[in-house]
N, C-alpha and C positions, 0 to 999 in steps of 0.2 A: 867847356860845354860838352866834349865829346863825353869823357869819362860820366858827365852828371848825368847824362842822359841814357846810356847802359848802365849806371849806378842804378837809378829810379825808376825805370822802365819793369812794371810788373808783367810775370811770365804770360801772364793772358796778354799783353799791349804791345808785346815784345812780336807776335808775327804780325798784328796790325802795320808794322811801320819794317818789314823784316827788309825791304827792297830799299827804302831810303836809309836804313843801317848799310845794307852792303854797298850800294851808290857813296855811302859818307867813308867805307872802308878802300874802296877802290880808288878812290881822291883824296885819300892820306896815307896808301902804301907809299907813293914813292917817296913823303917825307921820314917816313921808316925805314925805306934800303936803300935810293940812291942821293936823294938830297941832303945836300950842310946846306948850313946857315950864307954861306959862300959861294953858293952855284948861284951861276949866270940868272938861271930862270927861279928863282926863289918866290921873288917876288908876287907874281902871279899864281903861282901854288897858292902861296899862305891866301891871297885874296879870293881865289876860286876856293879852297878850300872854309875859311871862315864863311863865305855865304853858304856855302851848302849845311855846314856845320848849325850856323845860326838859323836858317831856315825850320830844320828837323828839331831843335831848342824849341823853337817859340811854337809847333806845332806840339810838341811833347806840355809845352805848360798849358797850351790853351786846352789839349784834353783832360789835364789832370784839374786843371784850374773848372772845369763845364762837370768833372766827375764828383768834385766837391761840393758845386753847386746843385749837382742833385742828390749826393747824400743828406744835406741839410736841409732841402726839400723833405726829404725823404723821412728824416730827425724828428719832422714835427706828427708824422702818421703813429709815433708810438706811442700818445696818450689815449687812451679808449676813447670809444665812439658817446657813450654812452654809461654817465656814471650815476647810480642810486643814491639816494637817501635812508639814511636806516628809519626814517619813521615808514608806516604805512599809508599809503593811500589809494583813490580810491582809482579803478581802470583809467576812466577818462581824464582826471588828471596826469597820472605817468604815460599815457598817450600823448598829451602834449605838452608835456614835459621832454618827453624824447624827443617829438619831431624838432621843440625848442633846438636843443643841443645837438641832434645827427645828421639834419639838413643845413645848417652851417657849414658844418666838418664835412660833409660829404663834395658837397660845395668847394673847398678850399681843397679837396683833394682833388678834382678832375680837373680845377685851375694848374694844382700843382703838378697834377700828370700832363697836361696840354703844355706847361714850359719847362718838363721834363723830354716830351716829345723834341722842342725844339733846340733844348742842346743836345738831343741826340743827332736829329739833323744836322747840326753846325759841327757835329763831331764827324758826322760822316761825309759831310763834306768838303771838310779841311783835309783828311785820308785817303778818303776818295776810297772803299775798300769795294772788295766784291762781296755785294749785298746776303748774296745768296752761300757763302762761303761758310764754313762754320765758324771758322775764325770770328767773325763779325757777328755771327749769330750767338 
């Protein structure tokens, strides 16, 4: 989990979460310089260590998991708003012809931004980051 999680972790996400990398690095040095599989106290390393380890896991997928969900939001904003006919007609036809097709879409877009807002929310509060940071911003 550790390795997957600085595998995956993109350079922008990577100071989002820089503090529970060094928290997850400072409770697995000592399985690196003074612990074997054979000390006294093992046992509890590996168990304080796996929760902290899994904690920062399932925080890294639930962002990436809420990132993807609003890309795919986001997927559907790339068919125009608004598409012609090659024949002609007349003003007030293609007037409501458009409001037909762009007050729909319009519609579906500030749904789609309202529960884009709220996995940003869920994102910032699983983080907990400073709002005002540029990091975050």
């Amino acid at each position: 989990m550790y390795n997957d999680i600085l595998s995956t972790l993109l350079p922008v996400e990577k100071p989002l979460l820089a503090d529970r990398i060094e928290k997850m690095n400072k409770a697995l040095e000592p399985g690196i310089t003074s612990l074997r599989w054979n000390s006294d106290n093992i046992n509890p390393f590996i168990s304080k260590s796996m929760d902290l380890v899994t904690d920062v896991d399932q925080l890294v997928k639930k962002m990436k998991e809420n990132v993807q969900k609003m890309q795919l939001k986001m997927k559907g904003w790339e068919k125009p708003l608004f598409e012609r006919k090659n024949k002609a007609c007349l003003p007030e036809e293609l007037e409501t012809t458009h409001k037909a097709q762009v007050e729909p879409r319009l519609e579906e877009i500030k749904t789609d931004g309202k529960d884009i807002h709220k996995l940003m929310k869920e994102t910032s509060d699983a983080i907990k980051p400073d709002k005002k940071s540029t990091t975050w911003l």
